[in-house]
MMTF fields as JSON, N, C-alpha, C and O atoms, coordinates in Angstrom:
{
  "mmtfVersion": "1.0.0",
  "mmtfProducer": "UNKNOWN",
  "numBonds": 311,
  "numAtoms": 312,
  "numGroups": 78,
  "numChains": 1,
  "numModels": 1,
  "chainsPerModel": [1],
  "groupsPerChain": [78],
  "chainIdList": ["A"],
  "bondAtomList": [4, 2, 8, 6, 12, 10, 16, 14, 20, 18, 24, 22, 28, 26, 32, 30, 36, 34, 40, 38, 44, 42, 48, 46, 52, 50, 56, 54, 60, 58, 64, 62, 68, 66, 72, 70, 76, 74, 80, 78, 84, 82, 88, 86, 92, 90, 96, 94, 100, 98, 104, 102, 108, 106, 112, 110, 116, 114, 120, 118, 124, 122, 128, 126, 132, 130, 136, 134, 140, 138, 144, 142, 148, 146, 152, 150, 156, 154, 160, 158, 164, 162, 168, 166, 172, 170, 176, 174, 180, 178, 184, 182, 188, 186, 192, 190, 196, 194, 200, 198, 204, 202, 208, 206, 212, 210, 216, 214, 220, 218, 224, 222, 228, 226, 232, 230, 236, 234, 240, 238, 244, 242, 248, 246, 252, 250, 256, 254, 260, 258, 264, 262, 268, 266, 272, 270, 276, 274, 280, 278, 284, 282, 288, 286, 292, 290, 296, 294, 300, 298, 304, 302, 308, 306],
  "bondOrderList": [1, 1, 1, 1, 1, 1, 1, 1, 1, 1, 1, 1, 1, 1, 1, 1, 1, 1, 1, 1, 1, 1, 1, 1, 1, 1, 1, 1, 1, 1, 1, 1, 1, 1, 1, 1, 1, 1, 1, 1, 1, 1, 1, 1, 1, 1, 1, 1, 1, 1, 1, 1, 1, 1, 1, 1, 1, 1, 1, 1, 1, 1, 1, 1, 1, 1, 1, 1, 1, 1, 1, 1, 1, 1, 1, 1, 1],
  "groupList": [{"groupName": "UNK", "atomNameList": ["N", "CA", "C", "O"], "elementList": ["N", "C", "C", "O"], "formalChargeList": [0, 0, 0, 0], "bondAtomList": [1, 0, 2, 1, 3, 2], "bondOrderList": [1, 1, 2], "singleLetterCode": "X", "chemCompType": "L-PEPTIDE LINKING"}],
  "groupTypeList": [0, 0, 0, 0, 0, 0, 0, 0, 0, 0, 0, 0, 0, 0, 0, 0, 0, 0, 0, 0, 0, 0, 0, 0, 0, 0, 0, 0, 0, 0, 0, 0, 0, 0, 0, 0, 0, 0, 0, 0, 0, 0, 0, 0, 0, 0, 0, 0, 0, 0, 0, 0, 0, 0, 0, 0, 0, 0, 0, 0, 0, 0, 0, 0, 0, 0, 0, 0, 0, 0, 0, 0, 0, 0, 0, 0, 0, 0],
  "groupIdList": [1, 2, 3, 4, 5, 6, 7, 8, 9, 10, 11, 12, 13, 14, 15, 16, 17, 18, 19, 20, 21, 22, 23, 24, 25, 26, 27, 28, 29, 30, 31, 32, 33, 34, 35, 36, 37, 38, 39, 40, 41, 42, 43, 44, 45, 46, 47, 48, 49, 50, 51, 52, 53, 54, 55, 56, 57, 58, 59, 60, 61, 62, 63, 64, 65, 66, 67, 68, 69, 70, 71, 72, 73, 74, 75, 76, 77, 78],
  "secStructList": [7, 2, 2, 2, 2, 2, 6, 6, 6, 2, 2, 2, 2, 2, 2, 2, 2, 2, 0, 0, 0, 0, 0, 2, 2, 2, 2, 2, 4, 4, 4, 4, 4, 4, 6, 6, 2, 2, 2, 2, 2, 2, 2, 2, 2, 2, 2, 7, 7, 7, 7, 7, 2, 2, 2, 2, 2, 2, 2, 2, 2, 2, 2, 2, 2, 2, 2, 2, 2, 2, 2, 2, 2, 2, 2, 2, 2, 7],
  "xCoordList": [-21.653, -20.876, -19.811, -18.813, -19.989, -19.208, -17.865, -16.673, -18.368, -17.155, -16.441, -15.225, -16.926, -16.003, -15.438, -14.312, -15.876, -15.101, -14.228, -13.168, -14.132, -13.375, -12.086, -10.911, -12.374, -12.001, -10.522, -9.355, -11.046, -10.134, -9.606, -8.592, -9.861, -9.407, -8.324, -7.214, -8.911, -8.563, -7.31, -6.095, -7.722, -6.835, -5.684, -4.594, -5.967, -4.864, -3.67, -2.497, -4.543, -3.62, -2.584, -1.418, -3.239, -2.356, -1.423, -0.423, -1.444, -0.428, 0.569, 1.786, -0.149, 0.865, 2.392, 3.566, 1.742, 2.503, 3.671, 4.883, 2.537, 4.202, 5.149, 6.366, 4.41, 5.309, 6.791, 7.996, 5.987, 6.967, 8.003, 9.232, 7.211, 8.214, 9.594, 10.761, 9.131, 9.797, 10.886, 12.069, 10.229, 11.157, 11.501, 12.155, 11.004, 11.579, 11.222, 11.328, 10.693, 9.817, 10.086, 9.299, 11.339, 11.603, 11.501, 11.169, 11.8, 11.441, 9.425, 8.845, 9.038, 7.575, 7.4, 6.995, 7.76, 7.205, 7.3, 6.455, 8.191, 8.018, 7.261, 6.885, 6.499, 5.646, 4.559, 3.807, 4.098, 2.745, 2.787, 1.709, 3.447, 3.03, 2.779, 2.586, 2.737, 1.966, 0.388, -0.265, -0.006, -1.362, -2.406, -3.635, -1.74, -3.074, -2.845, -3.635, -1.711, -1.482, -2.685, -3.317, -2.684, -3.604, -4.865, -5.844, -5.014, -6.831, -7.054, -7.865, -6.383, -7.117, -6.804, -7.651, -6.374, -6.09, -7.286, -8.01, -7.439, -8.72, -10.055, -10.961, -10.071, -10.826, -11.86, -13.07, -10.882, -11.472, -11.852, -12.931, -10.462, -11.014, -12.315, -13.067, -12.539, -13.829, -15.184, -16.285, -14.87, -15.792, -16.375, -17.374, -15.735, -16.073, -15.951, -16.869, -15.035, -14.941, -14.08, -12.934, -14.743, -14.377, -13.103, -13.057, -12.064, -10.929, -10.612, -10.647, -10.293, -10.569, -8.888, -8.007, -8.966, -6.936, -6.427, -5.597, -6.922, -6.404, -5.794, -4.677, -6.647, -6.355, -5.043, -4.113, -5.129, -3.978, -3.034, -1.977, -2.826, -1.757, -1.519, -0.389, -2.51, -1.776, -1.22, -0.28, -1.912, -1.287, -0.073, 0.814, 0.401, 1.489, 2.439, 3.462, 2.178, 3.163, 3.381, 4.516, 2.297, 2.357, 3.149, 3.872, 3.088, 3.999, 5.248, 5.98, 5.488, 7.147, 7.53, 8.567, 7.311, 7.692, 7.583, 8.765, 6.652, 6.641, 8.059, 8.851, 8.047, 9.008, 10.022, 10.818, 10.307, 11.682, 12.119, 13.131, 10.863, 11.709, 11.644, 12.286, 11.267, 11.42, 13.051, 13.864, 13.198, 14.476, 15.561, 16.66, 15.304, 16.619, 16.983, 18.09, 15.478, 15.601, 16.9, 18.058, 15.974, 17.26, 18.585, 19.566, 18.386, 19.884, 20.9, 21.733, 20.316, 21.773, 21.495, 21.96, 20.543, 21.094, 22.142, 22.7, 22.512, 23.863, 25.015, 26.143],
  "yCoordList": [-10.087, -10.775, -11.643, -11.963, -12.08, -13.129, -12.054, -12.361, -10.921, -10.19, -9.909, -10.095, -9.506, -8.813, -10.162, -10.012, -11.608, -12.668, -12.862, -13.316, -12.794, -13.419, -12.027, -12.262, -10.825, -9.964, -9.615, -9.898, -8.93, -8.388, -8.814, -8.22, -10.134, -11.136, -12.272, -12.72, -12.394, -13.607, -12.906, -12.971, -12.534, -11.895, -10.774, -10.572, -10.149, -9.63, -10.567, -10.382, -11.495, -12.611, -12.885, -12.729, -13.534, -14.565, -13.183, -13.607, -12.323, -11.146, -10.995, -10.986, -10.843, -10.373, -11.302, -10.933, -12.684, -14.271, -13.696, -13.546, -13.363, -13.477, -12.067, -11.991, -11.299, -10.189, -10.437, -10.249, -10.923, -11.663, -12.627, -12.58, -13.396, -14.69, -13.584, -13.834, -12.342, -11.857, -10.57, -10.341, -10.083, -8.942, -9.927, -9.497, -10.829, -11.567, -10.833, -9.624, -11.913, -11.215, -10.204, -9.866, -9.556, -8.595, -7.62, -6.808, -7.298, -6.593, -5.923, -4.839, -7.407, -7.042, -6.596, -5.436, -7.731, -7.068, -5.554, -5.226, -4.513, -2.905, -2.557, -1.641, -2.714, -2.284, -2.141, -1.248, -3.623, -3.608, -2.697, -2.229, -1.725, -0.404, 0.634, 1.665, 0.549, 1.193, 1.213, 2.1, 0.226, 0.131, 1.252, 1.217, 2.051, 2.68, 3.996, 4.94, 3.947, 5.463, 5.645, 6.649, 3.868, 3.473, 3.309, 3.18, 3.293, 2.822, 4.332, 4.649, 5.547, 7.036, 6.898, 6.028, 6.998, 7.568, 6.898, 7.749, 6.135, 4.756, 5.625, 6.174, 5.673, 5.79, 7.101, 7.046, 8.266, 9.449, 9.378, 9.628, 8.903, 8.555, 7.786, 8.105, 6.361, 5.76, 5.746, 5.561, 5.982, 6.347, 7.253, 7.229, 8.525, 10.306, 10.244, 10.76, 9.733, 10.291, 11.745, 12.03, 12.368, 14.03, 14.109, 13.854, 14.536, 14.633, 16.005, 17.045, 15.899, 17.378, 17.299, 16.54, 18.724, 19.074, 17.983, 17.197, 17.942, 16.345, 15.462, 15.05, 15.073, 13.684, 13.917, 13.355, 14.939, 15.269, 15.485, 15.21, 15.95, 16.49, 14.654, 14.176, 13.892, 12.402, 11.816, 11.147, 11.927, 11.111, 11.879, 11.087, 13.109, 13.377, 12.916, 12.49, 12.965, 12.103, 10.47, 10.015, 9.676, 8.598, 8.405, 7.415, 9.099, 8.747, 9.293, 8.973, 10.332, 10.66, 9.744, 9.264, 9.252, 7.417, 6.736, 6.547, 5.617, 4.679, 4.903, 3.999, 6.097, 6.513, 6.244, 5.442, 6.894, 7.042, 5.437, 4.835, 5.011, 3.776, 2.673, 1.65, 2.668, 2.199, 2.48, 1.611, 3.607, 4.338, 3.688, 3.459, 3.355, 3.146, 1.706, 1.221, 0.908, -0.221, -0.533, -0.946, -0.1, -0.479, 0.092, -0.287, 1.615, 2.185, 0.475, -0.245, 0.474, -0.801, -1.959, -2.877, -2.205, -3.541, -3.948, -4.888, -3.07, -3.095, -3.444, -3.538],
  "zCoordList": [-4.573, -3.573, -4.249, -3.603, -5.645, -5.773, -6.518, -6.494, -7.073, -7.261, -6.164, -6.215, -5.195, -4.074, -3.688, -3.216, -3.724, -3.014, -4.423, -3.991, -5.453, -6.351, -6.912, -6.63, -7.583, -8.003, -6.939, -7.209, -5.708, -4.766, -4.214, -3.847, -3.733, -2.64, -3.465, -3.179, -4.187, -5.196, -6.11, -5.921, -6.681, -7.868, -6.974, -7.51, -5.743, -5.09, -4.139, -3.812, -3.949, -3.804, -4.379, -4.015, -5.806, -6.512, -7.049, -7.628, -7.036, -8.05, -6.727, -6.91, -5.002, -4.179, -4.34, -4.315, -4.514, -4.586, -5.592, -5.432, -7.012, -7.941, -7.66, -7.493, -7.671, -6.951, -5.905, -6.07, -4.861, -4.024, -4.752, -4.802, -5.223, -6.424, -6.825, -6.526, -7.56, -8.366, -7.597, -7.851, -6.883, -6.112, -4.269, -3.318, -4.352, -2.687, -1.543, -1.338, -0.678, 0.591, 1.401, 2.285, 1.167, 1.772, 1.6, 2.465, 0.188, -0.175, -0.501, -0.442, -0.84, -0.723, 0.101, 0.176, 1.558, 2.714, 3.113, 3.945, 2.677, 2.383, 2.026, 2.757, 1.043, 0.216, 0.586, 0.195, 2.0, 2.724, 3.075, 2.71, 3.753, 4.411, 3.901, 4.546, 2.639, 1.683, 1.496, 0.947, 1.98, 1.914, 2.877, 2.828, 3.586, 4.188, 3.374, 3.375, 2.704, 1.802, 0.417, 0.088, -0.358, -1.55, -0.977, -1.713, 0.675, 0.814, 0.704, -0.166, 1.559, 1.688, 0.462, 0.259, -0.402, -1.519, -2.555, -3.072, -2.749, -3.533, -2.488, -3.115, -1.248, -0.776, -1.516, -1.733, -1.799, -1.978, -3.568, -4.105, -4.217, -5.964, -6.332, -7.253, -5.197, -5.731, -5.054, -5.572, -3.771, -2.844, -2.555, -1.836, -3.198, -3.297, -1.265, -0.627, -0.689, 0.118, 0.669, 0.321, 1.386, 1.57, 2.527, 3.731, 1.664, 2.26, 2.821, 2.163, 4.134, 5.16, 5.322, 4.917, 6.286, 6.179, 6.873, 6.419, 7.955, 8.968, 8.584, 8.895, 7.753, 6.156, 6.196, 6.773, 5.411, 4.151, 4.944, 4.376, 6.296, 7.141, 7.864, 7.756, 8.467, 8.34, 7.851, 8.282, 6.058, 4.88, 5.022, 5.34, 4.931, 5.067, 5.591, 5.055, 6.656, 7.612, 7.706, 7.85, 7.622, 6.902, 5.779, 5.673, 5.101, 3.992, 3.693, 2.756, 4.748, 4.693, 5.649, 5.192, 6.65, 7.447, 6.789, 6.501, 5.774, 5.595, 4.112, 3.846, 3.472, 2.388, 3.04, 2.554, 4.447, 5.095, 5.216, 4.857, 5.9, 6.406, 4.877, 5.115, 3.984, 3.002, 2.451, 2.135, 2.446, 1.89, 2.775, 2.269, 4.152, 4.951, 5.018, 5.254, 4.685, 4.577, 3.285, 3.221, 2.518, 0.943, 0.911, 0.271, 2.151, 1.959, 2.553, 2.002, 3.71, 4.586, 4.321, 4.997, 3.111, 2.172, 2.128, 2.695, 1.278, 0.238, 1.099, 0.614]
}
């Protein structure tokens, strides 16, 4: 217990902070939507969970949106 309260919580914290410090909240804030792409993905590498076509045909699509809108974000920065 005291890993899962200190390791993941703790230490993903303080790195999200300097991250942000270093690339600015807007840019972080993109990046959160990345996270359900690294949980299936973590999920199946550490969990041996069984990835069926469904998955892979969501993650798909999940991640050509969250890519897209990542991409359009930074395109009309500039």
């Amino acid at each position: 217990m005291l890993f899962a309260a200190l390791f993941p919580s703790l230490v993903s914290q303080v790195l999200f902070i300097r991250a942000n410090d270093m690339i600015g909240s807007n840019r972080a804030g993109l990046v959160m939507n990345l996270v359900p792409i690294f949980g299936t993905i973590l999920s199946v590498m550490i969990l041996g969970e069984m990835l069926e076509l469904y998955h892979v045909v969501a993650l798909g699509l999940v991640l050509v949106l969250v890519l897209g809108g990542i991409w359009l974000a930074e395109r009309w920065k500039r």
